[in-house]
N, C-alpha and C positions, 0 to 999 in steps of 0.2 A: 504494500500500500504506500502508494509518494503522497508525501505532505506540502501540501500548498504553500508556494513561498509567499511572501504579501503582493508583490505586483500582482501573482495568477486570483487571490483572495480581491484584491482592488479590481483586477477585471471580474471579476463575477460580479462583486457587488452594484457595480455600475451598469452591465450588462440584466441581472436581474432587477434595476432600478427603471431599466428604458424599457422592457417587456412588459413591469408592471403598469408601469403606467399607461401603456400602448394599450394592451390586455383590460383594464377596465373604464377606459377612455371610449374605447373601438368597439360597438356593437359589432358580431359577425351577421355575414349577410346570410349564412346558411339558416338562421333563424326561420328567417321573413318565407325562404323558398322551400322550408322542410316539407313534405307530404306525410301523410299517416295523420294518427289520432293524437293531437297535443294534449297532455295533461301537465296542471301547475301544479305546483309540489300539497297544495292541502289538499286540490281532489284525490293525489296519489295515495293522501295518509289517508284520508277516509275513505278510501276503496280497498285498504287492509283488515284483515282478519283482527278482531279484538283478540287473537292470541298470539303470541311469540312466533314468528316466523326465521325461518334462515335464510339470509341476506348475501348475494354475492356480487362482487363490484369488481372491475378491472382498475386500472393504476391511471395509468398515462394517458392524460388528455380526457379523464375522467374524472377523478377527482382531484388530479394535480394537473398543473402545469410545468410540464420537465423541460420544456426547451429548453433553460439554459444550461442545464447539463449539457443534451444531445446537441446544442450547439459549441459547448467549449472543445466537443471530443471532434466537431468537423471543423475548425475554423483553428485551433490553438499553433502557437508555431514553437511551442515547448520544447521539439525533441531535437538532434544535434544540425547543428546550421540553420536553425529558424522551421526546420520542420514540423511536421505534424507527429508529435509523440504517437501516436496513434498509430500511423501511416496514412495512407489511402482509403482502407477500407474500413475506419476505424469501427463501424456498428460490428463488425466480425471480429475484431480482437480482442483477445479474450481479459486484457487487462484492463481493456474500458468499459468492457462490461461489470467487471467488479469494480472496477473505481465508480462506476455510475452509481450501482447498489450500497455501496460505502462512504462515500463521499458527495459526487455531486448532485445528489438529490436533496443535501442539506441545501440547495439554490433552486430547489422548484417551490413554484407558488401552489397555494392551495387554493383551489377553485372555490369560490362563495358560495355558488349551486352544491358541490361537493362540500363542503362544512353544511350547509342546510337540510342534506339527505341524509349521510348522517349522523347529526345531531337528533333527525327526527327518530331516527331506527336505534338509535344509542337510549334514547328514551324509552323509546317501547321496552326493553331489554332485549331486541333482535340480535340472534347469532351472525356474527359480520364477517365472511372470508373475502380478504382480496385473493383476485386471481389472475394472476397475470402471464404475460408472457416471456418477461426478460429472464434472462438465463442467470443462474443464482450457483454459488459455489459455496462450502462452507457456510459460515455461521449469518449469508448475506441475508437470509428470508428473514432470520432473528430481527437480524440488526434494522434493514424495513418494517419490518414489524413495530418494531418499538417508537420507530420513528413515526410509523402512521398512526398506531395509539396516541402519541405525545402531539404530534400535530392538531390533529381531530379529537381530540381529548374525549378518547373514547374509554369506559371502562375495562375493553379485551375486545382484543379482533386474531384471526389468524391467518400468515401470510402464506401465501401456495405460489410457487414459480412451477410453470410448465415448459422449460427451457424451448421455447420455440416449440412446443409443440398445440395439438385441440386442446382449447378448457374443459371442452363433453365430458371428462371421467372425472377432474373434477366435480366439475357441478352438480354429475350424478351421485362419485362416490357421499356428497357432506349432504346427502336430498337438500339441495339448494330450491328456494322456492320461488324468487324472483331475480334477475341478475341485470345489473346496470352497464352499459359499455357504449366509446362512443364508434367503433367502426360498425362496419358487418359484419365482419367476421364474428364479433361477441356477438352479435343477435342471430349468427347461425346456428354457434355451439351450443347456445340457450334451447333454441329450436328442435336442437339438434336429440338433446336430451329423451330419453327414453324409458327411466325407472317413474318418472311421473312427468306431469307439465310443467314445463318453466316461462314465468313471464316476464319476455323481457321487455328491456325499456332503456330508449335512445336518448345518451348525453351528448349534448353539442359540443363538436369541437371548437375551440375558438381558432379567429381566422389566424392568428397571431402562431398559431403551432409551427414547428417546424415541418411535421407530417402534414401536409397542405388539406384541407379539407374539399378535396373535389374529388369527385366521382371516379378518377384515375386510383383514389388512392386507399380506395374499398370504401369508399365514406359517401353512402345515398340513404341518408336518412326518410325513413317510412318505408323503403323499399320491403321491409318483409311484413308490414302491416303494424309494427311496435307501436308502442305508444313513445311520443317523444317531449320530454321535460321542456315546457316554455322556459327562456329566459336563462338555460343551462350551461350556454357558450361560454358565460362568465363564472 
């Protein structure tokens, strides 16, 4: 694990400073153009079961905003001669991928729509897995973990990496009952599900992400019929 010298600490903080501000300044337009069935977050709470349900959510560009991580690991000129510590392909190397899980996620923003869901579901006393996709080594799921309890000041949640693989055994193995994400791909795996129904339900990406929100880049909100969170993007 490398430790940040202060200029790499000064650029984050400056770089997370211009995102945020961009990020809640900038409505996204995917909003305005989403198709499917919009729900605002109290028709969602009052369309729950009055008993304790289990809750499953993806990470990135769900309930966080991670660009500036995934931007420090494409843009940085850290490594010898002004290059990219990384290299070229840096989303495949496997030391930014645990720098990401260890480190630069201590610089992703927490989405407000994400602190709002939940908070509601942390209420309820809903069982909360995040499920995600990044690829995790060691004690990295822990260490996320703790950091999205501390973030979202949530009582207990449990982290699951499915290093690049389907969420579907997740979601099946924990009978996950409803699951939040903002590509399609999460609303396939959701669908995908076969030990009971899972319902899912689409988070806006914001435009601000580095994974672009258009249609190239799996991200067509409504397309499987979800219900999609108004006002989510932020």
């Amino acid at each position: 694990m490398f430790i940040l010298a202060k200029k790499h600490l000064f650029y984050f903080c400056i770089l997370t400073l211009l995102v945020c501000l961009a990020l809640f300044s900038c409505g996204s337009d995917t909003a305005g153009n989403a198709g499917g069935k919009t729900i605002t977050l109290d028709a969602l709470k009052s369309s729950l079961p009055a008993n304790q349900i289990t809750v499953g959510l993806d990470i990135d560009d769900t309930v966080l905003f991670s660009t500036p991580g995934f931007t420090y690991g494409a843009t940085n000129t850290d490594g010898p001669n002004g290059t990219n510590k990384y290299g070229t392909d840096y989303e495949n190397n496997p030391q930014f991928l645990k720098d990401m899980n260890q480190i630069h996620d201590k610089y992703s923003i927490p989405k407000e729509s994400g602190r709002a869901l939940l908070s509601m579901h942390n209420t309820r006393g809903d069982s909360i897995f995040f499920i995600t996709k990044r690829t995790c080594t060691g004690d990295d799921a822990q260490v996320m973990q703790n950091r999205m309890n501390t973030v979202f000041q949530l009582t207990g949640s449990t982290l699951l990496c499915t290093n690049g693989g389907s969420k579907t055994p997740q979601i099946e193995s924990n009978n996950v009952d409803i699951y939040y994400g903002d590509s399609d791909s999460d609303m396939q795996y959701a669908l995908a599900a076969q030990v009971k129904k899972v319902r899912p339900v689409r988070v806006l990406r914001s435009a601000m992400s580095e994974n672009k929100p258009i249609p190239a880049n799996g991200y067509n909100p409504g397309s499987f019929g979800e219900e999609i969170i108004v006002n989510s993007e932020n």
